[in-house]
C-alpha positions in Angstrom: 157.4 86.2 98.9 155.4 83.6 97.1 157.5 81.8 94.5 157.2 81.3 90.9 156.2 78.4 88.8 159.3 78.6 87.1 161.4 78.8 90.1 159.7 75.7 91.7 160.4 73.7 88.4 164.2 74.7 88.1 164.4 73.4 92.1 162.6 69.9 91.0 164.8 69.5 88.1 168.2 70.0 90.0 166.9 67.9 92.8 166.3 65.3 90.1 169.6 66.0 88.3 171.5 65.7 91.9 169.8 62.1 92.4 170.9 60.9 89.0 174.4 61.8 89.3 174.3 59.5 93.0 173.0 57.2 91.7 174.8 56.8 88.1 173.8 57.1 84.9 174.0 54.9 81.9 174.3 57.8 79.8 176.2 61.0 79.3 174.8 64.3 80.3 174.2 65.3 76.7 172.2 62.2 76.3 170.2 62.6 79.3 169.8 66.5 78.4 168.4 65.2 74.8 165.9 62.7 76.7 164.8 65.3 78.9 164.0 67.8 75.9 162.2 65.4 74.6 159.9 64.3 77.2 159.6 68.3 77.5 158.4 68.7 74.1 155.9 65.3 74.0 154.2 66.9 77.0 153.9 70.5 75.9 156.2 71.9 77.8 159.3 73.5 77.0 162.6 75.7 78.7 162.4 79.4 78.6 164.8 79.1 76.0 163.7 76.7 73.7 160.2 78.2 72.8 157.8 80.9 72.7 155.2 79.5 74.5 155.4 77.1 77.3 152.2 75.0 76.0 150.2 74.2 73.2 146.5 75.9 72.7 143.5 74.1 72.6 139.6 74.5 71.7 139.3 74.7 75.8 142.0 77.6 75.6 142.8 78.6 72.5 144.8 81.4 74.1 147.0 79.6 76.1 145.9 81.2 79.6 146.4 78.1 81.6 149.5 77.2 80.6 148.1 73.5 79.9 146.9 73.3 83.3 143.7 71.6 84.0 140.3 73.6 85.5 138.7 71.3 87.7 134.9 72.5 87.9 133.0 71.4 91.2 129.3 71.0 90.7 127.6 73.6 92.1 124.4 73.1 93.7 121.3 75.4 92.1 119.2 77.3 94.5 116.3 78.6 93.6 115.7 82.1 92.8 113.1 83.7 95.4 109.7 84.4 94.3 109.5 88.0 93.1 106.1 89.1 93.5 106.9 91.9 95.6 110.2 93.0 94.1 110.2 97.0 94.4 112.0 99.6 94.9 111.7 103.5 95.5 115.0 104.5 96.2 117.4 107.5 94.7 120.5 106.8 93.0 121.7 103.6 91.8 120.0 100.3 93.2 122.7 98.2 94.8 122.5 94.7 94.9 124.6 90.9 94.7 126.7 89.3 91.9 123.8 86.7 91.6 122.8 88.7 87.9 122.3 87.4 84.9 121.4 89.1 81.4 119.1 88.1 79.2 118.9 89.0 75.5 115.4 90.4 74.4 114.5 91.8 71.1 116.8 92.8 68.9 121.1 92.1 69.5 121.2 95.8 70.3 118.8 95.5 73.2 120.4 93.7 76.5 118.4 93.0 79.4 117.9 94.2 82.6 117.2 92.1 85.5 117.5 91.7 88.8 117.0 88.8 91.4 116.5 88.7 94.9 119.3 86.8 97.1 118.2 84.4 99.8 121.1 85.8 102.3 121.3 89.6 101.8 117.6 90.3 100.8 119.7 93.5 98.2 118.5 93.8 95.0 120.8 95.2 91.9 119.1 96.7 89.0 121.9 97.3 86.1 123.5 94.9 84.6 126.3 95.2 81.8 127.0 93.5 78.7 129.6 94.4 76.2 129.5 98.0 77.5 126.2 98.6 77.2 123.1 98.6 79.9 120.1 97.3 78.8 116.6 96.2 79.9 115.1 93.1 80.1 112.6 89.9 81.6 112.9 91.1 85.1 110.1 89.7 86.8 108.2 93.3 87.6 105.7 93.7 90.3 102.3 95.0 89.2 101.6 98.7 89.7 101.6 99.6 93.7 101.2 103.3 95.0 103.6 103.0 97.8 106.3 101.0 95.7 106.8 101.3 91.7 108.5 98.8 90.1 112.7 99.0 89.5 112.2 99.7 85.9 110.3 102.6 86.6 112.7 104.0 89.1 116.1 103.2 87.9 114.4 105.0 84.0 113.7 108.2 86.3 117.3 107.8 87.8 118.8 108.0 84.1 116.8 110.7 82.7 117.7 113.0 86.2 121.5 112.1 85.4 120.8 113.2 82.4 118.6 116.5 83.0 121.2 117.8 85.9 124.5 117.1 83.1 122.9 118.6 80.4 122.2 121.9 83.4 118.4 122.2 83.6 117.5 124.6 86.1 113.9 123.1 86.2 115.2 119.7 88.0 118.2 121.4 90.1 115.8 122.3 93.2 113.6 118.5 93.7 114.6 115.2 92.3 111.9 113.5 90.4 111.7 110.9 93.2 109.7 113.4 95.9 108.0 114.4 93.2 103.9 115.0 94.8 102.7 115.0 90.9 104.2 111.6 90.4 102.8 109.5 93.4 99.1 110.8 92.6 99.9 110.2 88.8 100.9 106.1 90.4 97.6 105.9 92.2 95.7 107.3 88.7 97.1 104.8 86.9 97.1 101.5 89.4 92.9 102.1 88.5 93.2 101.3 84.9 91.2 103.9 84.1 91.9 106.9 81.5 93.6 109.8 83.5 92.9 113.7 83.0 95.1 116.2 84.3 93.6 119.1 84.8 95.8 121.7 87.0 95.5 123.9 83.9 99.1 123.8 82.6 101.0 122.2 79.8 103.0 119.3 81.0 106.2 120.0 82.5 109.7 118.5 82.7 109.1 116.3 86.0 105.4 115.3 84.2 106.9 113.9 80.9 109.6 111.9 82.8 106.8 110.2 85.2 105.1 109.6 81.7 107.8 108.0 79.3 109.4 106.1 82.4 105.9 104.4 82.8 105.4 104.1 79.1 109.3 102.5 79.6 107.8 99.9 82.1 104.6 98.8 80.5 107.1 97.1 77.5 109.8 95.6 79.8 106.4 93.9 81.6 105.2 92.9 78.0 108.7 91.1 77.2 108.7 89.7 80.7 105.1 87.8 80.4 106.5 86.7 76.6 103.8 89.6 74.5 105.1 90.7 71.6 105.3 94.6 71.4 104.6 96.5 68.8 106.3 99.8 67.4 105.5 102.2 68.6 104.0 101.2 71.6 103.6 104.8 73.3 102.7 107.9 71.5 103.1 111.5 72.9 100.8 114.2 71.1 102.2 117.8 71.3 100.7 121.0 69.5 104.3 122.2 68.0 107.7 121.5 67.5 108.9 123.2 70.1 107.4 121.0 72.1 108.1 117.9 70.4 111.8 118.9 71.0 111.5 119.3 74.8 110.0 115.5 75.0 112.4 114.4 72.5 115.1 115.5 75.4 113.5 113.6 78.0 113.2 110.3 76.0 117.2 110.7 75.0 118.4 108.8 78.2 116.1 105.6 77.2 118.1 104.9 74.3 120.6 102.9 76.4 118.3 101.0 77.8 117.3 99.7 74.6 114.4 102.4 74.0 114.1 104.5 70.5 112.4 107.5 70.7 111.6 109.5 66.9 110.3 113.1 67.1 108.0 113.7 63.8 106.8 117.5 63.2 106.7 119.8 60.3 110.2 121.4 61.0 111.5 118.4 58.4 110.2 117.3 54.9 108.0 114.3 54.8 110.1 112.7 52.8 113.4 112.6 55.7 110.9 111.2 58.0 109.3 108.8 55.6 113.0 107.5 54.8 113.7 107.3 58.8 110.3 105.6 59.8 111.2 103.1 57.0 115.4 102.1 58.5 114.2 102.3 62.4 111.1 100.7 64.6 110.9 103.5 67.1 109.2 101.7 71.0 108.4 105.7 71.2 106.7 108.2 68.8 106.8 112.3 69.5 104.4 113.9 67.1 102.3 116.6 65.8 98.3 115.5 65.0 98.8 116.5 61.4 101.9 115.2 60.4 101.5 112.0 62.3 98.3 111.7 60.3 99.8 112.5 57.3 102.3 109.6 57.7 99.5 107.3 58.9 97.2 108.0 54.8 100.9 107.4 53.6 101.0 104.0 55.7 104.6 105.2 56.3 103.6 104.4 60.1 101.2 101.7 61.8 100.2 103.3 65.2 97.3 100.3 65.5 99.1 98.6 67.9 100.0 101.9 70.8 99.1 100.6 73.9 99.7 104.2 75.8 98.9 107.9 74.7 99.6 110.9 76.1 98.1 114.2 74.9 99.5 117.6 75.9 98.3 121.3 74.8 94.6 120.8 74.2 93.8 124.2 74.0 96.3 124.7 71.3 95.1 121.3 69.3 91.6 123.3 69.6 92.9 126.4 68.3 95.0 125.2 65.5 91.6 123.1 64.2 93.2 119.7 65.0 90.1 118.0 66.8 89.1 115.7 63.1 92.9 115.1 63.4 92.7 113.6 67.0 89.1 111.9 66.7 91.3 110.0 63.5 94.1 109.2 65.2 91.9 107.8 68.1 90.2 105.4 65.6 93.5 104.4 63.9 94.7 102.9 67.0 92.9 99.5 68.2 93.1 97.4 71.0 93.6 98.7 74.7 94.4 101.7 75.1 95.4 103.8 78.0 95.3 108.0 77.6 96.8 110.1 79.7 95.3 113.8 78.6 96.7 117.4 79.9 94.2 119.7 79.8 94.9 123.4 79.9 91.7 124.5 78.2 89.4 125.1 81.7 86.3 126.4 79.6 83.7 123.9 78.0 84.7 124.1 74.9 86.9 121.1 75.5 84.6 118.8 76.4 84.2 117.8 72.8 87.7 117.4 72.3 88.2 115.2 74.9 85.3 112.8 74.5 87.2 112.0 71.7 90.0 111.0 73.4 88.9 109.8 76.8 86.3 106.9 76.6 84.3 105.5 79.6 85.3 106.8 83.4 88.2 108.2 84.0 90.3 109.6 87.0 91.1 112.9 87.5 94.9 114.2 88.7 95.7 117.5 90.1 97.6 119.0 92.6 96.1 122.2 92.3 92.9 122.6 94.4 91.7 126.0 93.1 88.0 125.9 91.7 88.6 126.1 88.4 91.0 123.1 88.2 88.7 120.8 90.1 86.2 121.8 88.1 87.2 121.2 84.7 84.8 119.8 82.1 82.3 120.5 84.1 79.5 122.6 82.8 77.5 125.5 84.4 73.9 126.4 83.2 72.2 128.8 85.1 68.4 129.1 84.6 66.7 132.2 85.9 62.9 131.6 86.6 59.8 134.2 87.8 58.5 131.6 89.9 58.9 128.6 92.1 56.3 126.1 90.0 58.5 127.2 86.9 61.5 125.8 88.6 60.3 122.7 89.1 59.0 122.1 85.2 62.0 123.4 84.3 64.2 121.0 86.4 62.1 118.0 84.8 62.7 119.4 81.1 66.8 119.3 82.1 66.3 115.7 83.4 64.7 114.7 80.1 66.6 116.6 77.6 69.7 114.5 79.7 68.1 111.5 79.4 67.5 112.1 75.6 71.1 113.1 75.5 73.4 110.9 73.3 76.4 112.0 74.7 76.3 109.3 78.1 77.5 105.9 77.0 76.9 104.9 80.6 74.0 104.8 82.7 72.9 108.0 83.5 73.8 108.9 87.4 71.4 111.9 88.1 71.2 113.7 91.9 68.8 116.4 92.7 69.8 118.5 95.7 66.4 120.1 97.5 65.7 121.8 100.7 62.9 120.9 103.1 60.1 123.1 102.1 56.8 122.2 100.5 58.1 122.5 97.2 60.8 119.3 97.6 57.7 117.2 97.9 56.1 118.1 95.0 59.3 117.8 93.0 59.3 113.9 94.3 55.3 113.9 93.3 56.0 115.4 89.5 59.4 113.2 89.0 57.6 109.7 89.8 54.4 111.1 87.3 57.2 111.4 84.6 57.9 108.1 85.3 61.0 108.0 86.9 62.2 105.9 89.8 63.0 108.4 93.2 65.7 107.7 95.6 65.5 109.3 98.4 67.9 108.0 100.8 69.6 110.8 102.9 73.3 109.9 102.8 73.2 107.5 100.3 76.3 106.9 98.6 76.9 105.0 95.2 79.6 103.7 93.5 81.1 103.3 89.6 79.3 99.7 89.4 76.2 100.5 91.5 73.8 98.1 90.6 70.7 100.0 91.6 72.1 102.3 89.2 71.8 100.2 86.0 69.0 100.2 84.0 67.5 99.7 80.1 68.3 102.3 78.2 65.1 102.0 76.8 64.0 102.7 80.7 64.5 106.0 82.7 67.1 106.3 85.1 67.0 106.3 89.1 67.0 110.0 90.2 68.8 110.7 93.8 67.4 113.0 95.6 69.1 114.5 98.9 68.6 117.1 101.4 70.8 119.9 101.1 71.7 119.6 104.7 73.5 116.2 103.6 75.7 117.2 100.6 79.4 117.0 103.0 78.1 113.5 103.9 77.1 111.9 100.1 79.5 111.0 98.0 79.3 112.9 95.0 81.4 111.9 92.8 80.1 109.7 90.9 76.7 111.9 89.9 77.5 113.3 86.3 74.3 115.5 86.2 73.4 117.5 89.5 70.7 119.6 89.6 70.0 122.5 92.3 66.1 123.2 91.6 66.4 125.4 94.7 69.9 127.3 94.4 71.7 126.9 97.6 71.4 129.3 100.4 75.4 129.8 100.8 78.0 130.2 97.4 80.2 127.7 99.6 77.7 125.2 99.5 77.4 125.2 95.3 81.5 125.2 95.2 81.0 122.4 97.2 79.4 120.5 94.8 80.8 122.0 91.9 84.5 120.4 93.1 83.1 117.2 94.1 81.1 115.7 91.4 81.6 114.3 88.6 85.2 112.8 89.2 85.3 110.1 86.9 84.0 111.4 84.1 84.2 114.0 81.3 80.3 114.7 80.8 79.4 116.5 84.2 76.5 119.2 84.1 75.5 121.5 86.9 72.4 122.9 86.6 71.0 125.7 88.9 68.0 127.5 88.9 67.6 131.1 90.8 64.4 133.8 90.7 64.6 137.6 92.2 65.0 136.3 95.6 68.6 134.5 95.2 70.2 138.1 93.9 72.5 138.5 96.8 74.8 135.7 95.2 74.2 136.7 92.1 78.1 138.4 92.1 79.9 135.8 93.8 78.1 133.4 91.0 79.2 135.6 87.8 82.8 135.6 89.8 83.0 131.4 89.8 81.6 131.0 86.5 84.3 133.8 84.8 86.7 132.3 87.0 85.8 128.7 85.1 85.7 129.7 81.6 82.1 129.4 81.8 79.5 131.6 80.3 77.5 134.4 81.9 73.6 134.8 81.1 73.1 138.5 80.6 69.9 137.7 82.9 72.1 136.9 85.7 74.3 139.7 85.2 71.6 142.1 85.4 70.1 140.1 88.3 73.5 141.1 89.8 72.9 144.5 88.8 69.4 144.6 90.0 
């Protein structure tokens, strides 16, 4: 057994006193006792019994830990921290890494950082670090949005909220963790376009949805305080139709707060006056709010949502119902700047187009997981034209194109595809568009893109108009075609789901037009099924076609 300092100190000082008394002393023992104290006392040092403390404090140690002992410090040489451009991780559960950490302060004193830094030897990576008991977030230098591998923000914010869902027992995220989650990796590859996103399974959002959501919002301000941007409060805003469920976000967001994240829940369950008094003592990152109130608050300048950088909106169908679309077209125009929307759509029939061009502006990119018709075919709308003859279709066709064209409604280019068969009567449609003045493509399996250049023209011009050959529709890529016009209705009803779930992905303003005489009445049922099935409505004409 090791022994102490104090025992190693009584040895010296009787091997000392043993030399003395060989070689002789000048002085009697109680002299040389005296001297000894003394030399004790200069030096800071004293006997068990003749002190409390064995040294004197200092500014280096003003608690005495070292006993007066001197820390040598070697120089340690720095090594540079590796690059971390491609710093990810999708793993459950905590993120293990080294003790190379270091926290850096951000914001306000009550919100600590969370970094993490790649070491040369292991290659690990550690994502929580803590300070004074708490866990906070931080500078990390985050990786840009990858669909294989979110950044460790993003993750380790899912991980907290789970822990938190599965303590406080919801059934809802006992069966799949939020990490598998098929929803979230499509919502990753929505978003890594920078485009607006529409989901339109035809559902409020769920538990697993809003956690994706606010963990993203999460990581969009640790990457702002990482490239030095100020963010503004609130920086994410989450639109709900009641306080119900205003409540059930409110429950997600709760786990953020220890990383530094406020969320405030504003609906009419609480006087204006409470939340005016809150809004006023807190800076909330995250706002959960009704259209109404929130606009309320905004005429009372108790709030400045200018500076929200990331929206969601959930319940349209309800907004629409409760008379909230003036609310939302304000609120859109409140907010400046870039803006990124993420929109759940449960309201399948077109009535919600006009709610959501006020919301979603330019293209956007539609998420589902649901493949069922009406889900892919949302915002979509169906005319159906019933003619008496086949030179009437063809004038009719042309007066869609030109009310389209007329149409205010398309800030972009107009994309336009006619699909025809090969009879006598596609030529002449080719003859009578290029008379109306407009420029015909018609390249079999041409396929186009968002930034087509052929595709932009004047707007005091006409646009291009696509034609194809039916026989060609699995081969063209439809999707970005906002108008599509069937002046001969397709032999099959497979053929006009087809198109139907296929066009018009990235935006809000698609319109199928399709025009059928006497002869098309044996898919006259099957039509009135898809377009009931779609919210759509049914011409009396083609219901008594079906009849007939």
């Amino acid at each position: 057994m090791a022994k102490g300092d104090d025992a190693l100190a009584k040895k010296k000082n009787k091997d000392r006193r043993k030399k003395m008394r060989k070689e002789g002393s000048s002085v009697s023992a109680r002299v040389a006792s005296i001297i000894a104290a003394k030399k004790r006392r200069l030096s800071g040092r004293r006997s068990m019994c003749q002190g409390m403390c064995f040294s004197l404090p200092s500014p280096d140690d003003p608690f005495n830990d070292r006993n007066g002992k001197l820390e040598f410090q070697t120089k340690k040489s720095k090594k540079k921290p590796l690059a971390r451009k491609n710093e990810k991780a999708f793993v459950k559960g905590k993120m293990k890494g080294t003790e190379n950490e270091k926290a850096i302060s951000v914001g306000s004193e009550n919100k600590k950082s969370l970094i993490s830094n790649n070491n040369s030897g292991t290659g690990q990576e550690k994502a929580e670090v803590q300070m004074n008991g708490k866990v906070g977030r931080g500078r990390q230098r985050q990786a840009r949005e990858n669909v294989d591998c979110p950044s460790k923000f993003l993750m380790y914010s899912l991980n907290e909220i789970e822990k938190a869902l599965r303590h406080e027992g919801n059934e809802e995220e006992e069966d799949e963790s939020l990490f598998v989650s098929p929803w979230g990796v499509e919502f990753l590859k929505c978003y890594s376009t920078g485009k607006d996103i529409l989901e339109s399974s035809g559902t409020s959002c769920t538990t697993e949805q809003i956690a994706w959501i606010v963990s993203m919002a999460a990581d969009i301000i640790v990457r702002r305080e990482e490239e030095d941007l100020s963010v503004p409060t609130p920086s994410f805003l989450f639109l709900v139709p009641s306080q119900e469920e205003a409540a059930k976000v409110r429950l997600v967001c709760k786990p953020l707060k220890a990383l530094g994240i406020h969320t405030v829940s504003i609906h009419p369950g609480s006087s204006i006056d409470h939340q005016i008094q809150g809004l006023a003592s807190c800076e909330p990152e995250f706002l959960v709010s009704t259209p109404d109130r929130l606009l309320e608050l905004v005429s009372l300048k108790a709030i400045d949502i200018s500076g929200v950088s990331f929206m969601a909106v959930d319940g349209v169908e309800s907004l629409y119902n409760g008379g909230c679309l003036n609310a939302l077209k304000s609120i859109r125009q409140s907010i400046s700047g870039n803006l990124r929307t993420v929109v759940f759509n449960n309201f399948l029939s077109g009535a919600c187009v006009p709610v959501l061009q006020n919301l979603l502006l330019g293209s956007i990119c539609r998420l589902s997981i649901d493949q069922s018709i009406p889900s892919q075919s949302a915002c979509i709308v169906q005319t159906i034209h019933l003619c008496t003859s086949e030179e009437e279709r063809l004038l009719k066709s042309i007066q869609v194109l030109d009310h389209a064209c007329d149409s205010l409604l398309c800030s972009q280019p107009l994309k336009v595809l006619y699909v025809v068969g090969n009879d006598y009567n596609s030529f002449n449609l080719v003859k009578m568009l290029e008379i109306n003045g407009y420029t015909v493509s018609v390249e079999s399996n041409r396929n186009i893109s968002d930034d087509d250049d052929s595709l932009d023209t004047n707007t005091k011009m006409k646009p291009v108009v696509s034609v194809i050959n039916l026989e060609h529709i699995s081969s063209t890529n439809l999707a970005f075609y906002e108008t599509v016009i069937l002046p001969n209705f397709v032999p099959s009803i497979d053929n006009y789901v087809q198109v139907l779930m296929r066009m018009a992905r990235h935006s809000i303003n698609g319109n199928l037009h399709s025009f059928l005489t006497k002869e098309d009445a044996p898919i006259a049922r099957s039509l009135v099924g898809i377009l009931e099935q779609c919210g759509q409505a049914v011409p009396e004409t083609l219901r008594n076609l079906h009849l007939t």
